[in-house]
PDB file of N, CA, C, O and CB in Angstrom:
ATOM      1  N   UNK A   1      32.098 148.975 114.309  1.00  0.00           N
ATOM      2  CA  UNK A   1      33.376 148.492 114.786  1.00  0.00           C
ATOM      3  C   UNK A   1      33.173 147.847 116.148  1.00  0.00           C
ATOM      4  O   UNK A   1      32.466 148.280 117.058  1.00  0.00           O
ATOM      5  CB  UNK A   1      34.415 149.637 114.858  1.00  0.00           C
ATOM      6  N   UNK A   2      33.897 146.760 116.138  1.00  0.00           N
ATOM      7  CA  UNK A   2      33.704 145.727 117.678  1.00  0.00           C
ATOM      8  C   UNK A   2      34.905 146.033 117.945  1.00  0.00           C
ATOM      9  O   UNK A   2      35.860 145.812 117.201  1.00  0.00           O
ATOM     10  CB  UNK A   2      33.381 143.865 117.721  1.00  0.00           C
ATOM     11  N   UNK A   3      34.960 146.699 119.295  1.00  0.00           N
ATOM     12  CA  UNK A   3      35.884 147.360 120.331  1.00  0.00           C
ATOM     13  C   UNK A   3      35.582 147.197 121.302  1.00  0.00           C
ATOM     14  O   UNK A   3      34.404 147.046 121.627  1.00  0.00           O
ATOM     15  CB  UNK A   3      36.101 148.530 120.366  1.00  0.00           C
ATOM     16  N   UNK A   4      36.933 147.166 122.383  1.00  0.00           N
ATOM     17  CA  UNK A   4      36.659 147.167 123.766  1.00  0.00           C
ATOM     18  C   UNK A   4      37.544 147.803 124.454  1.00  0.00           C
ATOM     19  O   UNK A   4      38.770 147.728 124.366  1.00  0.00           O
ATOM     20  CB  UNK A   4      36.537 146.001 124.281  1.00  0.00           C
ATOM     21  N   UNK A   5      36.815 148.521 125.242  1.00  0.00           N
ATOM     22  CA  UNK A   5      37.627 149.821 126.069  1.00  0.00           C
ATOM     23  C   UNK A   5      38.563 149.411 127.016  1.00  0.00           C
ATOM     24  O   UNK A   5      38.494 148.492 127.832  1.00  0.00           O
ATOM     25  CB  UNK A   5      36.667 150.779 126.930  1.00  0.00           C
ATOM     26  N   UNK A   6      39.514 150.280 126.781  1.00  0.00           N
ATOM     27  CA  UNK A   6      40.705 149.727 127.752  1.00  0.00           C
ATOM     28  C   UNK A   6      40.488 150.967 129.075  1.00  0.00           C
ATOM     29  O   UNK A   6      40.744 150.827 130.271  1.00  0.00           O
ATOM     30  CB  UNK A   6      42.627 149.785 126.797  1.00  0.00           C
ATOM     31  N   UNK A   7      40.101 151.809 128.577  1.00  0.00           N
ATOM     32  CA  UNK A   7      40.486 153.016 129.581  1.00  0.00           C
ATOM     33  C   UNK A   7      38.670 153.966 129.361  1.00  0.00           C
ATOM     34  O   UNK A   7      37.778 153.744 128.542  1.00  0.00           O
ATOM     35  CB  UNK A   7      42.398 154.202 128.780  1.00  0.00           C
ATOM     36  N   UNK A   8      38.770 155.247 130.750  1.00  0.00           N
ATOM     37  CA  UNK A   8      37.785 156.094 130.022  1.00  0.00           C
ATOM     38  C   UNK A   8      38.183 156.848 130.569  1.00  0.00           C
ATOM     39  O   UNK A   8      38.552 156.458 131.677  1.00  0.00           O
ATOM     40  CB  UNK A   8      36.421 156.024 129.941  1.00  0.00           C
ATOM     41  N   UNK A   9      38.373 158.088 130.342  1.00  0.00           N
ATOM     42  CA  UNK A   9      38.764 159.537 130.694  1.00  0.00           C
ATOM     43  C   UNK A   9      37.361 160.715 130.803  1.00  0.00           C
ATOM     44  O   UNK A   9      36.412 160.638 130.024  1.00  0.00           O
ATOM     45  CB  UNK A   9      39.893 160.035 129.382  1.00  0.00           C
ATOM     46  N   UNK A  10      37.437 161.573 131.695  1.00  0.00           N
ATOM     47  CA  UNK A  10      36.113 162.701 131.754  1.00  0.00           C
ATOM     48  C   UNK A  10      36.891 163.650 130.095  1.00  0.00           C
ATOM     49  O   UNK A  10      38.003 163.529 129.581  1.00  0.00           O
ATOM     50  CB  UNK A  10      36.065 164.082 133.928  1.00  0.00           C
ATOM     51  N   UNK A  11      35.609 164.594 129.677  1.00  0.00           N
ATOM     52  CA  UNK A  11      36.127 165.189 129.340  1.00  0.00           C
ATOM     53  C   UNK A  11      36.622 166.623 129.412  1.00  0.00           C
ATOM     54  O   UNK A  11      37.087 167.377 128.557  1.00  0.00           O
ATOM     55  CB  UNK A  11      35.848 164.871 128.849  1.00  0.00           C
ATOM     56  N   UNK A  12      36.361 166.761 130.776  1.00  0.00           N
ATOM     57  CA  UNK A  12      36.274 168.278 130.712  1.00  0.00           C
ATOM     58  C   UNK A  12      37.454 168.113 132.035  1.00  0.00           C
ATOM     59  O   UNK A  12      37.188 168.328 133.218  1.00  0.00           O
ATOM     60  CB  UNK A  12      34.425 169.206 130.995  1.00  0.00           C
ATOM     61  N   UNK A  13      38.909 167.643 131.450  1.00  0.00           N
ATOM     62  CA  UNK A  13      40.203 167.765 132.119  1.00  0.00           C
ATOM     63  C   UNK A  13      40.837 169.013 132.207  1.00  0.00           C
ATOM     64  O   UNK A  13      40.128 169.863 131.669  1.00  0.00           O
ATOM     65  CB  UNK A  13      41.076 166.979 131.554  1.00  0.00           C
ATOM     66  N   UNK A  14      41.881 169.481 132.662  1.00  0.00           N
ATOM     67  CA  UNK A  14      42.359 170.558 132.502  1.00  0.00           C
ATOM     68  C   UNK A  14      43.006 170.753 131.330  1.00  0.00           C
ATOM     69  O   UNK A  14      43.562 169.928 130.606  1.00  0.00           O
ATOM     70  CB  UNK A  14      42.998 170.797 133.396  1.00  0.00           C
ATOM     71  N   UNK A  15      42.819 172.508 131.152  1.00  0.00           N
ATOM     72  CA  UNK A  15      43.091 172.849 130.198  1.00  0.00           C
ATOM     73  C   UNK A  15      44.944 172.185 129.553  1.00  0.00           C
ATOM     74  O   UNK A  15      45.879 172.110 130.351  1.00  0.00           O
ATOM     75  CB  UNK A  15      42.740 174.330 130.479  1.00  0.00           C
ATOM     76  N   UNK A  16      45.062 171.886 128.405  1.00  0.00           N
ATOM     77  CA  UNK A  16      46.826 171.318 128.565  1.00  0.00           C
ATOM     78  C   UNK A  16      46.709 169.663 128.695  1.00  0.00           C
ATOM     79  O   UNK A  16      47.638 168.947 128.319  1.00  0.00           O
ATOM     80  CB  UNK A  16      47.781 172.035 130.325  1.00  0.00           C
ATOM     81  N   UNK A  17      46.089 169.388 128.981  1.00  0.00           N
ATOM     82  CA  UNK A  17      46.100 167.901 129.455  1.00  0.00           C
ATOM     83  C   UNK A  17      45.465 166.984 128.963  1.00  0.00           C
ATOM     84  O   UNK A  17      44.278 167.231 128.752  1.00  0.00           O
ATOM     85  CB  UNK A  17      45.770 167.723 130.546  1.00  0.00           C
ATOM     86  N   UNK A  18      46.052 165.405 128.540  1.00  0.00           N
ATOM     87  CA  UNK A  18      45.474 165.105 127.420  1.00  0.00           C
ATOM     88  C   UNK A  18      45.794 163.389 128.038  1.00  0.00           C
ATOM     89  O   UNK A  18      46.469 162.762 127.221  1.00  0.00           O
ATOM     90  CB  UNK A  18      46.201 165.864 125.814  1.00  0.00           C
ATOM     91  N   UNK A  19      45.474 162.675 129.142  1.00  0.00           N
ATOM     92  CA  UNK A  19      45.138 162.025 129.835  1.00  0.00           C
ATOM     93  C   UNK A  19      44.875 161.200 128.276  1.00  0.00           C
ATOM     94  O   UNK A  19      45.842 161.362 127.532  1.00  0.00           O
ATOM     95  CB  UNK A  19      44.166 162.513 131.010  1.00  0.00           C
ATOM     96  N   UNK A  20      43.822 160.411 127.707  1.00  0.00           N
ATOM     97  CA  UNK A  20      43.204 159.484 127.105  1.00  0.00           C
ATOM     98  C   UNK A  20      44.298 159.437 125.663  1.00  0.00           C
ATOM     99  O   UNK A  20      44.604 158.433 125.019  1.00  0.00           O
ATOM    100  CB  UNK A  20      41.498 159.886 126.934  1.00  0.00           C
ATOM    101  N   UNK A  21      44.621 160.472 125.492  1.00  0.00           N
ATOM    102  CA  UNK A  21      45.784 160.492 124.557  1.00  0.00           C
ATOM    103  C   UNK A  21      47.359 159.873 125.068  1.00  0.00           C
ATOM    104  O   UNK A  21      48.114 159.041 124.564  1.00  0.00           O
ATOM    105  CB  UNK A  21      45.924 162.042 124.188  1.00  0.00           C
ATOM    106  N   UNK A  22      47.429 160.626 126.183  1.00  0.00           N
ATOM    107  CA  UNK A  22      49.293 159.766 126.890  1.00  0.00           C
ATOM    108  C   UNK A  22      48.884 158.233 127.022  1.00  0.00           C
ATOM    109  O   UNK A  22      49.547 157.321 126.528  1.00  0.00           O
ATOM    110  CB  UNK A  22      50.007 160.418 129.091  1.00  0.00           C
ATOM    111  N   UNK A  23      47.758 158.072 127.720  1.00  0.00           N
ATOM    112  CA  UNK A  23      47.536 156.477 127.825  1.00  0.00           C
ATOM    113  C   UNK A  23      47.565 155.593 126.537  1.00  0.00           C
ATOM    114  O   UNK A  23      48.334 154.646 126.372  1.00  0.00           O
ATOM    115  CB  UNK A  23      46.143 156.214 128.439  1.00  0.00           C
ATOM    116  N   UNK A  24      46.542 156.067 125.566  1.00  0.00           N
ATOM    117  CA  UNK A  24      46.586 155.614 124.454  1.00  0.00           C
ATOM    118  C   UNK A  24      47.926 155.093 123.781  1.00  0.00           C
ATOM    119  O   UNK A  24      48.058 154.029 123.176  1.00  0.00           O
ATOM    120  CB  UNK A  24      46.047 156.489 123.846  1.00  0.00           C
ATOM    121  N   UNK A  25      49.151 156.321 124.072  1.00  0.00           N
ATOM    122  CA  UNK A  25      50.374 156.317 123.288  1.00  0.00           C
ATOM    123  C   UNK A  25      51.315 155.198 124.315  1.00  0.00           C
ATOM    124  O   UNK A  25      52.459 154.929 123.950  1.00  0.00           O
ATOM    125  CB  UNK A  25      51.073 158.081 123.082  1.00  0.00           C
ATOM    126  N   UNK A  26      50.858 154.688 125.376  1.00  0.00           N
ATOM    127  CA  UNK A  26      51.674 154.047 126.509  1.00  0.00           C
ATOM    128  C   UNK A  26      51.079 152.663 126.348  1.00  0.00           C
ATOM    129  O   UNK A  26      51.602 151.747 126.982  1.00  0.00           O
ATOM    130  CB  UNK A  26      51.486 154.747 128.119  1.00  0.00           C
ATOM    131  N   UNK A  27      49.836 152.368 125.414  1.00  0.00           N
ATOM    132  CA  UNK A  27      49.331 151.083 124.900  1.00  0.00           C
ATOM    133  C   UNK A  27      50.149 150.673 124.036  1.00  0.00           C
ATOM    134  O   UNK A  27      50.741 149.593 124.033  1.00  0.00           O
ATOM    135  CB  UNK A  27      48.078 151.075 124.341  1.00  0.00           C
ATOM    136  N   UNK A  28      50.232 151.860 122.974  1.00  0.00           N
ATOM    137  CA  UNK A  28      51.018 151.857 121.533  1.00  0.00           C
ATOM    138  C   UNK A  28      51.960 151.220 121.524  1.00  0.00           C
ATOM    139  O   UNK A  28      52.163 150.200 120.864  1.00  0.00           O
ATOM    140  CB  UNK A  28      51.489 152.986 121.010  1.00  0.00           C
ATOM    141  N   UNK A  29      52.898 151.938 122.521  1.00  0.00           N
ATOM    142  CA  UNK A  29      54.363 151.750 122.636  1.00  0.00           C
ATOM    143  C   UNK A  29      54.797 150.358 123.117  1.00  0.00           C
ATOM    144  O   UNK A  29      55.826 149.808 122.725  1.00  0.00           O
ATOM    145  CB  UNK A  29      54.921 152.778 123.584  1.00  0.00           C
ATOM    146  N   UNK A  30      53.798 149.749 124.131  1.00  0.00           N
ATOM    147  CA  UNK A  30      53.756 148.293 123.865  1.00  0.00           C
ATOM    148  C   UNK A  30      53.312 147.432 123.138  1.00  0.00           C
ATOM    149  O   UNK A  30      53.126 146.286 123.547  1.00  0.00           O
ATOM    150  CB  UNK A  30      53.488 147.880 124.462  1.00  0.00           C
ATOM    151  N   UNK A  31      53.056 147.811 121.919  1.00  0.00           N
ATOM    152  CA  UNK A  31      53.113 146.907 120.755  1.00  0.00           C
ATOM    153  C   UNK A  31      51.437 146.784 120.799  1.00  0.00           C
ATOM    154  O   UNK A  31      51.014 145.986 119.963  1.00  0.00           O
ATOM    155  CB  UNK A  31      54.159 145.324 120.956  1.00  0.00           C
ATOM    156  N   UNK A  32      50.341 147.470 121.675  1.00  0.00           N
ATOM    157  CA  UNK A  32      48.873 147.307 120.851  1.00  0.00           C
ATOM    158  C   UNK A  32      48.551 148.692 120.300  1.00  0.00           C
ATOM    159  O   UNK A  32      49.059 149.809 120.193  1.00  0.00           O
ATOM    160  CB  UNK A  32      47.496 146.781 121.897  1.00  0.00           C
ATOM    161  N   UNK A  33      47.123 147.834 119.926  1.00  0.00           N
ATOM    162  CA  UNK A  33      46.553 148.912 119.001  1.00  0.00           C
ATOM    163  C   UNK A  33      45.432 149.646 120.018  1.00  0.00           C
ATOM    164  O   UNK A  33      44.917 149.116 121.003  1.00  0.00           O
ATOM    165  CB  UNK A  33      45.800 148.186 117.464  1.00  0.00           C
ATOM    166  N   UNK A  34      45.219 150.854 119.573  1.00  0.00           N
ATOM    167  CA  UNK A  34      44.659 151.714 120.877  1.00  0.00           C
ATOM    168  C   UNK A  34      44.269 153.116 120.044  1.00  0.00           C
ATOM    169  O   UNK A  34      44.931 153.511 119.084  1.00  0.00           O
ATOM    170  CB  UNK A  34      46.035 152.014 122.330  1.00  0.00           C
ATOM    171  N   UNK A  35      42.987 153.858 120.612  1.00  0.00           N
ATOM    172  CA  UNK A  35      42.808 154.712 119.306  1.00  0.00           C
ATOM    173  C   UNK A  35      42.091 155.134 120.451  1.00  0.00           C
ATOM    174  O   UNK A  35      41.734 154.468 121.424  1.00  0.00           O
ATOM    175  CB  UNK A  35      42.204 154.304 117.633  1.00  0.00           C
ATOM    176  N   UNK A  36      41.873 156.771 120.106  1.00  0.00           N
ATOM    177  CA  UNK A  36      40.998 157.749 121.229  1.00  0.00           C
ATOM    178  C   UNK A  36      39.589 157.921 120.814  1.00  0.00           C
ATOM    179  O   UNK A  36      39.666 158.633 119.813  1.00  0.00           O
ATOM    180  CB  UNK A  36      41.613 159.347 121.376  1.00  0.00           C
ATOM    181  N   UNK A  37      38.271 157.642 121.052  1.00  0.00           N
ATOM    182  CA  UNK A  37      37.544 158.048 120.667  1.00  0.00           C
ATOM    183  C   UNK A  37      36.246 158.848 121.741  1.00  0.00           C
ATOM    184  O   UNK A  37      36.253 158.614 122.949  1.00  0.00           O
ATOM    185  CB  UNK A  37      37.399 157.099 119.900  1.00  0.00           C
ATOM    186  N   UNK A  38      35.287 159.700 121.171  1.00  0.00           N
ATOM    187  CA  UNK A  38      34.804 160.876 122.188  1.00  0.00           C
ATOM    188  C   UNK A  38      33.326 160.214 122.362  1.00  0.00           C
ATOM    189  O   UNK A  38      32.747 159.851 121.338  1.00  0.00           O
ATOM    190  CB  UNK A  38      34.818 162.729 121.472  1.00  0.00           C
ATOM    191  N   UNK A  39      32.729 160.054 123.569  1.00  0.00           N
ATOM    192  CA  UNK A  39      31.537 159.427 123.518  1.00  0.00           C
ATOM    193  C   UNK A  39      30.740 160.553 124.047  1.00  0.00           C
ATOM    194  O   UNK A  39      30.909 161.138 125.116  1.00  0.00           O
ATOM    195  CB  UNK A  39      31.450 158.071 124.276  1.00  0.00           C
ATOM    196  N   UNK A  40      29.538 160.844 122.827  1.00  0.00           N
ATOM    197  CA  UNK A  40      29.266 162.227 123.141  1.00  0.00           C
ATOM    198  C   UNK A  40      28.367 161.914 124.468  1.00  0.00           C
ATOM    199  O   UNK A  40      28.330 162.610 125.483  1.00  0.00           O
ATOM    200  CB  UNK A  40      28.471 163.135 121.827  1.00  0.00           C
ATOM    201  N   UNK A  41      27.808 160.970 124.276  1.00  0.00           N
ATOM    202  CA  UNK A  41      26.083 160.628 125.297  1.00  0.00           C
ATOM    203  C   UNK A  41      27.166 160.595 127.079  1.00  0.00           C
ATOM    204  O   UNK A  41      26.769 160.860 128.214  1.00  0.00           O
ATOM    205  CB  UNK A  41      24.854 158.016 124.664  1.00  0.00           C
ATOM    206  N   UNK A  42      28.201 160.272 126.724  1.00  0.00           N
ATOM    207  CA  UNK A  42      28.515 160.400 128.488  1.00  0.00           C
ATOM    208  C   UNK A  42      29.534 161.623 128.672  1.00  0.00           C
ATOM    209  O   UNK A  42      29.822 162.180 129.732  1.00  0.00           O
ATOM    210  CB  UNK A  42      29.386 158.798 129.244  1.00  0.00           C
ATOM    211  N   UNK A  43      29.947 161.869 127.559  1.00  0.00           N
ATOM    212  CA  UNK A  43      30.736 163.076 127.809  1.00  0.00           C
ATOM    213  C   UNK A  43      32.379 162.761 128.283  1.00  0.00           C
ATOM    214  O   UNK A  43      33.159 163.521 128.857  1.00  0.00           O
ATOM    215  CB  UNK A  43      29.916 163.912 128.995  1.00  0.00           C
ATOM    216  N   UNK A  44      32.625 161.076 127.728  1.00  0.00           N
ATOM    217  CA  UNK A  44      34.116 160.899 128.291  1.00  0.00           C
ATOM    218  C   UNK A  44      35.230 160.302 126.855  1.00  0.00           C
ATOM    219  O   UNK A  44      35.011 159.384 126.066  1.00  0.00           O
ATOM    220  CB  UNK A  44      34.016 159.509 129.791  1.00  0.00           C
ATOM    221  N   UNK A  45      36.393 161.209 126.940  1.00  0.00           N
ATOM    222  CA  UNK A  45      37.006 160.392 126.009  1.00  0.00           C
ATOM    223  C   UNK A  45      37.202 158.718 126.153  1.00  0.00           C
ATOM    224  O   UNK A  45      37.468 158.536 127.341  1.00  0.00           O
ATOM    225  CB  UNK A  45      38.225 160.990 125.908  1.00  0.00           C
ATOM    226  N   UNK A  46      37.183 157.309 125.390  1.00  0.00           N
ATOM    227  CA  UNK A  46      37.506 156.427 125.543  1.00  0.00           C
ATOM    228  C   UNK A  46      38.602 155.978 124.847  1.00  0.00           C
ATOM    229  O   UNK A  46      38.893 156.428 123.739  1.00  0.00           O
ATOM    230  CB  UNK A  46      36.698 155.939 125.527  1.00  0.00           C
ATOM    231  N   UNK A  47      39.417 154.876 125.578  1.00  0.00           N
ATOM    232  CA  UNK A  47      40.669 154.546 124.432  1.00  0.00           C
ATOM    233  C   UNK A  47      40.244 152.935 124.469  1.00  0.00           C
ATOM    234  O   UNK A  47      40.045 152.204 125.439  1.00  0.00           O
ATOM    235  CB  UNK A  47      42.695 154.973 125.019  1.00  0.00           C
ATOM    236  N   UNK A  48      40.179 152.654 123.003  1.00  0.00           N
ATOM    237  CA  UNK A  48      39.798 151.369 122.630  1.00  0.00           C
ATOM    238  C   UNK A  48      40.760 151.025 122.149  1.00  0.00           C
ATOM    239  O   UNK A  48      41.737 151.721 121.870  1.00  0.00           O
ATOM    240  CB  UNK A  48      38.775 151.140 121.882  1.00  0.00           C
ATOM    241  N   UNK A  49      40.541 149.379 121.912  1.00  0.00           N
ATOM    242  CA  UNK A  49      41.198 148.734 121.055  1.00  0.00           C
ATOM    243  C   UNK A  49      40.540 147.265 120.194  1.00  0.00           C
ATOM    244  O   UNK A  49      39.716 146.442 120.594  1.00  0.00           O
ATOM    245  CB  UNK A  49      42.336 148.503 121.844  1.00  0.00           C
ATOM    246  N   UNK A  50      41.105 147.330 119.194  1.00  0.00           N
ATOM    247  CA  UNK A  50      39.348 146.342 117.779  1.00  0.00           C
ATOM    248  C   UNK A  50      39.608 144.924 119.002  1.00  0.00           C
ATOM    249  O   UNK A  50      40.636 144.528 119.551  1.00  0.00           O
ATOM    250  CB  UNK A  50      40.083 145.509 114.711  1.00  0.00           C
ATOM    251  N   UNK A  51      38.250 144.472 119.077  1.00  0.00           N
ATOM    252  CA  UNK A  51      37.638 143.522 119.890  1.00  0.00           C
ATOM    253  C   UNK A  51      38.418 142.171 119.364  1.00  0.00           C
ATOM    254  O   UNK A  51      38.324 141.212 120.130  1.00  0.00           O
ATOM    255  CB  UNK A  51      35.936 143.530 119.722  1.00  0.00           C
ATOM    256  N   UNK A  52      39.033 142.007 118.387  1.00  0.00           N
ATOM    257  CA  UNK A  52      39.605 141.299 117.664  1.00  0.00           C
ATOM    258  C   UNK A  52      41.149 140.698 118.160  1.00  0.00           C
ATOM    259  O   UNK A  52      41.596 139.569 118.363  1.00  0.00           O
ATOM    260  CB  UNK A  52      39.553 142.038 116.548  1.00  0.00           C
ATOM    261  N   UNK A  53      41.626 141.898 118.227  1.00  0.00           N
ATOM    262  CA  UNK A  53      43.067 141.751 118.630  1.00  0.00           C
ATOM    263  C   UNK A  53      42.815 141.091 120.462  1.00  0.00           C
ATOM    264  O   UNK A  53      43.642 140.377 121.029  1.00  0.00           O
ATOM    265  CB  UNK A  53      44.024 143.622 118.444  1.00  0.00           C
ATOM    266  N   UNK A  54      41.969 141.395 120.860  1.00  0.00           N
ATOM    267  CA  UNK A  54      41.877 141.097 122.306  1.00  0.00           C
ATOM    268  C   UNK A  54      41.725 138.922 122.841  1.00  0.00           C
ATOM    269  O   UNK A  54      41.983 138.141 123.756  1.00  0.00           O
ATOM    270  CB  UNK A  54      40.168 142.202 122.747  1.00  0.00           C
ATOM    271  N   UNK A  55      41.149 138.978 121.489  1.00  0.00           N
ATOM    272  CA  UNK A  55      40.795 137.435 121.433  1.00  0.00           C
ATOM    273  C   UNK A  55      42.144 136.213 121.911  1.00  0.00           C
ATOM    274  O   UNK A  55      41.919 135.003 121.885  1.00  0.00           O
ATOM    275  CB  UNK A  55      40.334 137.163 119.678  1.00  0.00           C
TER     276      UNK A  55
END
C-alpha cells in the first residue's frame, strides 16, 4: 500500500489515551481518508492516508 503519513504518535501514551485514533477521527470528519496503523521497528502509532487521494 502507497501511503503517506499525516501524523505519528509514540506508543507508549498514557494509559486511556488514544491520541493517533482522535486525530485520525478529526481527518475523517473532514471528509479524508485516514486509518491508524502500528509501526513495530519505531514503536509509534502512524495515521495515514492512500498516497493516491493526496495527488
Amino acid at each position: 500500500m502507497d501511503a503517506k503519513v499525516l501524523a505519528r504518535f509514540p506508543a507508549g501514551g498514557p494509559r486511556g489515551s488514544w491520541p493517533a485514533e482522535e486525530y485520525a477521527a478529526r481527518r475523517r470528519a473532514e471528509g479524508r481518508s485516514a486509518t491508524v496503523v502500528m509501526d513495530l521497528r519505531t514503536d509509534a502509532f502512524l495515521v495515514v492516508t492512500p498516497a493516491r487521494e493526496e495527488e
